[in-house]
C-alpha positions in Angstrom: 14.6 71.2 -42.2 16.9 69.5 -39.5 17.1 65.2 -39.4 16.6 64.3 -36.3 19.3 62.6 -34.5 18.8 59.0 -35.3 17.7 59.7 -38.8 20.4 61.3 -39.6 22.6 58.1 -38.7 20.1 56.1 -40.9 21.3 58.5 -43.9 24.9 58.3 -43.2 25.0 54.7 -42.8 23.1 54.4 -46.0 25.8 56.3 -48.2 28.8 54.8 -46.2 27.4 50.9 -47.4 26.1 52.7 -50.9 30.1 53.6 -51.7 31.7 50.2 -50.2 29.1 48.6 -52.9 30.3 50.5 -55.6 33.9 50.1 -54.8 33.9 46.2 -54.7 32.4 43.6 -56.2 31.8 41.5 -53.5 31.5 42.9 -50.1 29.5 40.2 -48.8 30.1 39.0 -45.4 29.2 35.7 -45.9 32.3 33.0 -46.7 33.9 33.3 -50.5 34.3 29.9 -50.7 31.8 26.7 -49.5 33.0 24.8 -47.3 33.5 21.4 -48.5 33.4 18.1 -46.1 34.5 14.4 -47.7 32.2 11.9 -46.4 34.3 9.2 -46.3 36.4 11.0 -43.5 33.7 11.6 -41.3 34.8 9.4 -38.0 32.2 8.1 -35.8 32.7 10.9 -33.5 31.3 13.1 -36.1 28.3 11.3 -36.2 27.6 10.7 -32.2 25.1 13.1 -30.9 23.8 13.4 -27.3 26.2 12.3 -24.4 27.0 8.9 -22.3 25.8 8.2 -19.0 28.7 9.1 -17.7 28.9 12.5 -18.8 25.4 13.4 -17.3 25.9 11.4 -13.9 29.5 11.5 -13.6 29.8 15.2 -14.2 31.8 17.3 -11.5 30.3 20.5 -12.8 26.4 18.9 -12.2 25.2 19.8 -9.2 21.6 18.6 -10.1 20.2 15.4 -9.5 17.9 13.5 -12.3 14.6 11.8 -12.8 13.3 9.3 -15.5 11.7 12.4 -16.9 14.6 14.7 -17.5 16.3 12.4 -19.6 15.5 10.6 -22.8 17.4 7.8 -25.0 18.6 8.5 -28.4 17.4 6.0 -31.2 20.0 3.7 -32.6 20.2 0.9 -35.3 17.7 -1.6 -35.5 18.9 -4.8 -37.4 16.5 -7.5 -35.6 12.4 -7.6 -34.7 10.8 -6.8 -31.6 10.2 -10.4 -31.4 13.8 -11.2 -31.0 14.1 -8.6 -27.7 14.8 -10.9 -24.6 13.8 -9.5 -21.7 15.2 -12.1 -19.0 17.2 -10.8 -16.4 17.8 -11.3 -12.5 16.0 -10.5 -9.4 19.4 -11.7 -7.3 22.5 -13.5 -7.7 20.7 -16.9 -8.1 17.3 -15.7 -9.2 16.5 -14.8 -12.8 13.8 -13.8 -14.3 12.1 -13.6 -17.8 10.4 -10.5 -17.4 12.3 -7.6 -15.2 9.3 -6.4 -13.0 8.4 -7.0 -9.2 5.9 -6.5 -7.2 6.0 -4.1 -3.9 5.9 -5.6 -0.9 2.7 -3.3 0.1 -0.6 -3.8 1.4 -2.5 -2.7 -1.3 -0.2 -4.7 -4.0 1.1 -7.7 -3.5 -0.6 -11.0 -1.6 -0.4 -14.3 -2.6 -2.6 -13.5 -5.5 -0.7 -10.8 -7.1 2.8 -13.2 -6.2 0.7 -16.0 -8.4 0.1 -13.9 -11.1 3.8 -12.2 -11.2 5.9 -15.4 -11.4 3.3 -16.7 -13.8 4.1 -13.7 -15.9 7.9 -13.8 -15.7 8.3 -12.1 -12.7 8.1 -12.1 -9.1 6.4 -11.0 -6.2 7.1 -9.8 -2.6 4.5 -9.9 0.2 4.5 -7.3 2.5 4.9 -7.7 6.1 2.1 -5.3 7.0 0.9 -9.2 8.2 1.0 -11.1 11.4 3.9 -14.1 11.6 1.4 -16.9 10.3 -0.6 -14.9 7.8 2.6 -14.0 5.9 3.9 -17.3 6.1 0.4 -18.9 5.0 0.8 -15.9 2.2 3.9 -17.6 1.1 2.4 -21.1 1.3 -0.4 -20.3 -1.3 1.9 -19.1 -3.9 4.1 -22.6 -3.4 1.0 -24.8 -3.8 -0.3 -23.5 -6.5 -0.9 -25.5 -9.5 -1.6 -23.4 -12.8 -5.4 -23.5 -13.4 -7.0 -24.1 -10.0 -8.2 -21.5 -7.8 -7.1 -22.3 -4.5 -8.7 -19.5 -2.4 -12.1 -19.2 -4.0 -14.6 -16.5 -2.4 -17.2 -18.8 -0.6 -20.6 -18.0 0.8 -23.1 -19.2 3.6 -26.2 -20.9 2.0 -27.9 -18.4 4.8 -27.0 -15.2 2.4 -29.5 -13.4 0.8 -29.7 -12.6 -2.9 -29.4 -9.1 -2.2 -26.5 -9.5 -0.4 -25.2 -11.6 -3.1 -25.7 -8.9 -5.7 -23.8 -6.3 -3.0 -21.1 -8.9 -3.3 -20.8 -9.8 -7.1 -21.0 -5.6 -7.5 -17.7 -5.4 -5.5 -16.1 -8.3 -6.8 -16.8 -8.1 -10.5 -17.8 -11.9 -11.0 -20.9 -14.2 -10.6 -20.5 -17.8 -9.6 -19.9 -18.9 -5.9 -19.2 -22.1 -3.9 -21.5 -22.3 -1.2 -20.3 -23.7 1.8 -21.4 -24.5 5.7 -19.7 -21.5 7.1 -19.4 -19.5 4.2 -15.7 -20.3 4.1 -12.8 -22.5 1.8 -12.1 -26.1 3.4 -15.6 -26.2 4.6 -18.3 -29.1 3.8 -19.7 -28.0 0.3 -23.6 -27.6 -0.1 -23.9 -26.3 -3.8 -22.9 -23.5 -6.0 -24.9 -20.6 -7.3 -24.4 -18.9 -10.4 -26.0 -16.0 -12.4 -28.5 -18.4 -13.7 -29.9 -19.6 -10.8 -30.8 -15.8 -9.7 -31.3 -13.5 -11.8 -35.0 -14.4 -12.5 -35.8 -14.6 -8.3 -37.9 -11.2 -8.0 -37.7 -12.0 -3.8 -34.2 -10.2 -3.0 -34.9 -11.3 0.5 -34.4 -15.0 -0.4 -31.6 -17.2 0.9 -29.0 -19.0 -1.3 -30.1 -22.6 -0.2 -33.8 -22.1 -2.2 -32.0 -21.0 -4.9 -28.6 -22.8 -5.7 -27.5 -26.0 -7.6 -27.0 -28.8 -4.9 -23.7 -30.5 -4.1 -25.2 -33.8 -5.3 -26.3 -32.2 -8.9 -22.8 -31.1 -9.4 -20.1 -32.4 -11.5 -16.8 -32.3 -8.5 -13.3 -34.6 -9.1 -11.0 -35.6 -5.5 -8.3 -33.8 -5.1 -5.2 -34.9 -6.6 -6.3 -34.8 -9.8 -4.7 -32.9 -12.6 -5.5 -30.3 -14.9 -5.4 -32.3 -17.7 -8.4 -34.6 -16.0 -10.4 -31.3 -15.1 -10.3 -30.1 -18.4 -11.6 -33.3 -19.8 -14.5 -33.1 -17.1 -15.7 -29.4 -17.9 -15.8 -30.5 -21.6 -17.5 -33.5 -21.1 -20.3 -32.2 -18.7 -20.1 -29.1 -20.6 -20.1 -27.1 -17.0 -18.2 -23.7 -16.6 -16.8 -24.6 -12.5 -15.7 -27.8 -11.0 -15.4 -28.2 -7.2 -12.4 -30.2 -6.0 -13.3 -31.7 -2.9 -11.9 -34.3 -0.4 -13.2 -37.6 0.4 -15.5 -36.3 3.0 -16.7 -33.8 1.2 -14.7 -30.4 2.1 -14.4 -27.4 -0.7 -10.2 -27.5 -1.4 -10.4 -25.8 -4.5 -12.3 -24.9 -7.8 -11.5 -25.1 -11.5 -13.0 -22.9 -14.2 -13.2 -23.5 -17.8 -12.4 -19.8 -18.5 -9.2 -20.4 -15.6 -7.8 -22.8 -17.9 -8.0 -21.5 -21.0 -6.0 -18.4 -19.2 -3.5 -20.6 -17.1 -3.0 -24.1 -19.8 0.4 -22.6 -20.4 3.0 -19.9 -18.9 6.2 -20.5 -20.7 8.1 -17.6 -19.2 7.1 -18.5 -15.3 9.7 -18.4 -12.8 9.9 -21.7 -11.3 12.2 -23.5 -9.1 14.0 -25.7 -11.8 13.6 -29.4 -9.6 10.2 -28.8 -8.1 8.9 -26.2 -10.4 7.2 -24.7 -8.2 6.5 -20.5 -8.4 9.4 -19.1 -6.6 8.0 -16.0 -4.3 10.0 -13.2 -2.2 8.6 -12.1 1.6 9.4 -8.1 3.2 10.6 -8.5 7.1 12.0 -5.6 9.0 15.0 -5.6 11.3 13.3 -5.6 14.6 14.6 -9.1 16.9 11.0 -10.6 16.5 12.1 -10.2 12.7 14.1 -13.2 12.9 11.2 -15.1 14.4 9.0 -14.3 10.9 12.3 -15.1 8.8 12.2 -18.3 10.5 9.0 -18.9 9.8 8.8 -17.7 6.0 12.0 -19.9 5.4 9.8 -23.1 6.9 6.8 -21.9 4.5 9.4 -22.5 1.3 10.5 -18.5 0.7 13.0 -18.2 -2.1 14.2 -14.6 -1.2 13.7 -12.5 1.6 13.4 -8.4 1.1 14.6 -6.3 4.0 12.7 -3.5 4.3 13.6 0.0 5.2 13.4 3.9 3.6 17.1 4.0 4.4 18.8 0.5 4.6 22.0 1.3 5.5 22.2 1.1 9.3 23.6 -1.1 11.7 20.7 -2.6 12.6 19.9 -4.4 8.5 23.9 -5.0 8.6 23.0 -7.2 11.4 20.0 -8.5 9.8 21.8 -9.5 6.5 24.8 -11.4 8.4 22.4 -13.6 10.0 20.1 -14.3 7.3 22.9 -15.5 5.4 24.4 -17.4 7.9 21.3 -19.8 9.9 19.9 -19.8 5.7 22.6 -19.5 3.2 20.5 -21.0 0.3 18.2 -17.7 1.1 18.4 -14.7 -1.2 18.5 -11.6 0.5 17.5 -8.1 -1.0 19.1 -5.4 1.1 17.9 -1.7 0.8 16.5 0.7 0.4 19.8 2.5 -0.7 20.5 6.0 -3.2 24.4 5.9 -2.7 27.6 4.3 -3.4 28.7 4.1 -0.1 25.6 2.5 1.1 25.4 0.2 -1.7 28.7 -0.9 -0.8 28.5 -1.2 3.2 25.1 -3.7 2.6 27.2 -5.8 -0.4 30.1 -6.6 1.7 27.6 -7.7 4.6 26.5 -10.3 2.1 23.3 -8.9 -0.2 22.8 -10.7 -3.0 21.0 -7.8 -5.0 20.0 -4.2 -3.6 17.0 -1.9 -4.2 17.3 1.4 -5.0 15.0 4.1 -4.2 14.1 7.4 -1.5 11.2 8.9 -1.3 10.3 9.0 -5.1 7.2 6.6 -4.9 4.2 8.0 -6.0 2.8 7.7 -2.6 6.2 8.3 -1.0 6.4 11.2 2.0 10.5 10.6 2.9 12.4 13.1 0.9 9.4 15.6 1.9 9.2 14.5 5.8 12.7 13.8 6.2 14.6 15.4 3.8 16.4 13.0 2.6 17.0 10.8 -0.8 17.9 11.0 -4.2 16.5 11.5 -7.4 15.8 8.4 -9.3 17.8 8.3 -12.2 20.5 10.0 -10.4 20.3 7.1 -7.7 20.0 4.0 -10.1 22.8 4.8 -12.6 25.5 5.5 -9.4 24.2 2.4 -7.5 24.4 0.3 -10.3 27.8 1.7 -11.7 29.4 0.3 -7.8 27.1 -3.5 -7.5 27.9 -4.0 -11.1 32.1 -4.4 -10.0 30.7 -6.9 -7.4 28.3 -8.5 -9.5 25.2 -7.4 -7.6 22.2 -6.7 -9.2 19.3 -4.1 -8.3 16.0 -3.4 -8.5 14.6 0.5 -9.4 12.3 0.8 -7.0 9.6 3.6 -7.0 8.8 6.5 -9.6 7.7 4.3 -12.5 4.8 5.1 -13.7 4.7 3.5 -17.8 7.0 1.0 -19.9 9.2 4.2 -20.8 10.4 4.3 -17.1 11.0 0.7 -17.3 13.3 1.2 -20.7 15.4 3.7 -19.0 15.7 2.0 -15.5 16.8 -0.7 -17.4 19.4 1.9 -19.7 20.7 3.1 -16.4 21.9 -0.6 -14.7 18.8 -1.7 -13.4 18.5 -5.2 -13.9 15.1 -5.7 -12.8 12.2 -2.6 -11.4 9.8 -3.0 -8.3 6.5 -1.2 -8.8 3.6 0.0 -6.3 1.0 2.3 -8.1 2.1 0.8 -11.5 0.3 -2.4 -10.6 -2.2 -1.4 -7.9 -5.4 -1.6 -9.5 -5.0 -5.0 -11.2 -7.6 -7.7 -10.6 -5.2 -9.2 -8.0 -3.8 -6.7 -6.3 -5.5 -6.7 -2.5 -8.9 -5.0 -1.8 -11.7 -4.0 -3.3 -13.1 -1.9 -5.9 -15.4 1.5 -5.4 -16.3 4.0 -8.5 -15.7 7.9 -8.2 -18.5 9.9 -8.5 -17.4 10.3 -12.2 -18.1 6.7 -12.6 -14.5 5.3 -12.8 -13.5 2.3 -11.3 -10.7 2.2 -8.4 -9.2 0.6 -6.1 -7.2 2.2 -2.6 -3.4 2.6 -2.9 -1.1 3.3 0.2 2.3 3.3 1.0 3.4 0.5 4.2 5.3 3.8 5.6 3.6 7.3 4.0 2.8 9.5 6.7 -1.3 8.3 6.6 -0.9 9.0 2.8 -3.7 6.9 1.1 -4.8 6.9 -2.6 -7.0 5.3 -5.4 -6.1 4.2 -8.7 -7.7 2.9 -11.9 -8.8 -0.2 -12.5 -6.4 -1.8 -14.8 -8.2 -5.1 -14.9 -6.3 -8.5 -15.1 -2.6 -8.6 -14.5 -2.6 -11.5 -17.1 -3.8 -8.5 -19.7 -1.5 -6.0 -18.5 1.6 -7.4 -18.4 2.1 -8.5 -21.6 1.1 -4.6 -22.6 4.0 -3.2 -20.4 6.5 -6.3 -21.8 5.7 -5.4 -25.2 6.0 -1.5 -24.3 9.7 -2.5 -23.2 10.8 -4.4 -26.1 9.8 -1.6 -28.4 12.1 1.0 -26.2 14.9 -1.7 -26.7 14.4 -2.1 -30.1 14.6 1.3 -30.8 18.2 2.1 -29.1 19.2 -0.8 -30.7 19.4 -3.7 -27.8 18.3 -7.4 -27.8 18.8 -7.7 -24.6 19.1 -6.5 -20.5 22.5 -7.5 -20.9 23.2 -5.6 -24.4 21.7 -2.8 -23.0 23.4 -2.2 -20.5 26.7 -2.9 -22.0 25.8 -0.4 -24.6 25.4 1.8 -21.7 28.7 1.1 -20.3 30.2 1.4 -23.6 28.7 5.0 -24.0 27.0 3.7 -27.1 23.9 4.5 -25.8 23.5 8.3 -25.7 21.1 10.5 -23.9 19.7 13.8 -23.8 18.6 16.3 -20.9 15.4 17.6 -21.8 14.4 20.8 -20.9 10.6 21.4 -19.3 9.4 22.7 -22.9 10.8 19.4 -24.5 8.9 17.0 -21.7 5.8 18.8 -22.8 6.2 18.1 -26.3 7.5 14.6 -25.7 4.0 13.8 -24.0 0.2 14.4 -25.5 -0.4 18.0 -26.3 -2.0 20.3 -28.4 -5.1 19.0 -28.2 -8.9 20.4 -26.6 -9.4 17.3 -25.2 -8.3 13.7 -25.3 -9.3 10.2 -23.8 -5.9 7.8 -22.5 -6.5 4.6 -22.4 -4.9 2.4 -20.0 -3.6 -0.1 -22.8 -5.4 -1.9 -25.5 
């Protein structure tokens, strides 16, 4: 009986290790002796895993460019509480903030509402310029008059409305009570108010507001000029939930709710003009010559900070812009961008920015890098920017592709002093528009980019920013508590330092790094 071939191999291989066994004792491959390691000489080389910034950005081997989602942030020693993480930090040279997060100066963002509501929280906002001259301006103006706790742009109705077109209106808008007014409008005579009591027991749709409403002269109202203090004292005295503020001669000029002040009492961390405390609030122009007509006119409605917006900022045409903004209004912060390179970063600085935002085509909405084929990943982008402002002191903003308070944490690893969302905040209560549900019942509101091709969107509802802010700012201070930072400033140095260390993570690794595993799951916007 012949072996085959490769049995017969198998055999001879077999009798080969057989007599190496029996003619040693130990033929092991494995080492004779283990090998031992002191720990005391263990150097803190031996213990640094991942890599610095530097070696994944500054690599002349790498011929990729990064996103938020390729990298993530090793853990490092936590000696403090997440109460102790600061988050302040600046918008410009002049401006700082406590909480590092703006508002995009788009359409479906930021107005003078969402600008309230941002430097209330810490932050800022820009409005866009999709506006004419003296809508912008009168944008602006809002945001400086405000007073925390009354509402100066109440919604208003004609006492000629019907119920039914009342209940349309409280269905889009997602509250009850309205000041009724002559012509339906704020800083007209007032005639009453109606509130969910006075209609929900009217069977007649059809009827009009003036049957059903409270009258002016069965209403609790206070002059203006009054302060919140003397409001509040009103509403608990008359035990009412509004209170009109009118003039002498009778004209709606604002309104004061008792749920308002509970909300707006205090907001330690707003970002006020130190003498006048006023909100400080940032306006988007272009670079066209009529811009210089709107800059003129935003500077007269109190501006703080003026945004130059462009896709790709560096061109002679914002160079221009920038010299002359700083020049007819040096008290003016300008914000020059959009930029993704060194160079750029460094053309617009020496024409006088005082901060830079950084970003191409990587907005959630955003149609350059696909339309024009050109930008930058983000990551990529905002470490390299920031690595050439930071030598002259310039600060910028991470603008576009954040999309949760983990995109924040490494902006913020990177250099970013501050980031500037869209999509993140479209969707709150005070971004502009109006809500409509999906035929799966969900709430939205429309989200679209100022230059996107004709892209337009929806996103959730995300309800009040007042809510969500302080989710996202706690999300933040958790990521910096983790690497080991109490502050912007620490982080970044620890960045600089190369004590912070990252990883690359493959497409297997961002899979396991989000939800998985599961048949189904329900995410909640925040709790």
């Amino acid at each position: 009986h012949r072996l085959a071939p490769w049995e017969s191999r198998s055999r001879h291989r077999s009798r080969t290790m057989a007599a190496a066994t029996n003619g040693s004792k130990d033929r092991s491959r494995s080492p004779k002796k283990e090998l031992k390691v002191d720990p005391s000489k263990l150097t803190e080389k031996d213990l640094q895993d991942g890599f610095s910034a530097d070696d994944i950005f500054g690599s002349s081997t790498s011929m990729s460019g990064y996103t938020y989602d390729d990298l993530i942030c090793l853990p490092g020693h936590i000696n403090f509480g997440v109460h102790d993480v600061n988050l302040s930090s600046r918008f410009s040279k002049k401006i700082h903030l406590k909480t590092p997060i703006v508002s995009s100066p788009m359409d479906t963002v930021t107005e003078s509402n969402m600008a309230i509501a941002m430097a209330l929280e810490g932050g800022i906002g820009v409005i866009h310029t999709n506006l004419s001259v003296e809508a912008q301006a009168a944008e602006v103006q809002r945001v400086k008059k405000y007073k925390a706790g009354f509402i100066l742009d109440p919604v208003c109705v004609p006492p000629t409305m019907t119920l039914e077109e009342l209940d349309e209106l409280k269905n889009r808008l997602g509250f009850t009570g309205f000041p009724v007014t002559e012509s339906g409008r704020m800083g007209a005579k007032l005639l009453g108010l109606v509130t969910k009591r006075d209609c929900d027991f009217v069977e007649d749709r059809k009827t009009r507001l003036s049957a059903i409403m409270t009258p002016v002269k069965d209403l609790v109202v206070e002059l203006e000029g009054c302060d919140l203090l003397k409001c509040n004292e009103k509403l608990q005295s008359s035990k009412k939930g509004k209170l009109p503020i009118v003039t002498a001669s009778g004209l709606l000029v604002a309104m004061v709710s008792r749920t308002d002040i509970k909300k707006n009492v205090e907001f330690p961390n707003a970002t006020k003009d130190p003498l006048n405390k006023q909100l400080l609030v940032a306006a988007a122009v272009g670079t066209r010559p009529a811009d210089r007509d709107r800059v003129n006119a935003l500077v007269s409605a109190g501006v703080d900070a003026v945004i130059i917006d462009s896709s790709q900022g560096d061109s002679v045409f914002q160079h221009e812009m920038i010299k002359w903004i700083k020049k007819e209004f040096p008290q003016i912060e300008v914000v020059a961008g959009n930029v993704v390179t060194k160079q750029q970063a460094k053309n617009l600085i020496e024409c006088g920015a005082d901060a830079l935002r950084v970003g191409m085509g990587i907005g959630s909405i955003c149609t350059t890098q696909e339309v024009c084929a050109c930008g930058r990943a983000q990551a990529s982008a905002v470490y390299n920017v920031a690595k050439l402002a930071s030598v002259y002191g310039v600060p910028i903003l991470a603008d576009g592709g954040i999309s949760s308070p983990g995109h924040i944490v490494k902006a913020l690893c990177l250099g970013a002093e501050a980031v500037m969302c869209g999509s993140l905040l479209a969707g709150t209560e005070e971004s502009p528009g109006e809500y409509f549900y999906a035929d799966s019942g969900t709430r939205l509101k429309a989200y679209s980019g100022i230059a996107s091709s004709g892209v337009r969107g929806a996103v959730q509802d995300k309800g009040s920013l007042h809510k969500y802010m302080p989710y996202l700012n706690q999300g933040v201070r958790h990521g910096m508590q983790d690497i080991g930072a109490k502050s912007v400033p620490d982080l970044i140095d620890k960045m600089v330092s190369e004590q912070l260390r990252f990883e690359l993570r493959s497409s297997a690794a961002q899979r396991e790094g989000g939800v998985h595993g599961l048949h189904s799951f329900e995410r909640k916007l925040f709790a």
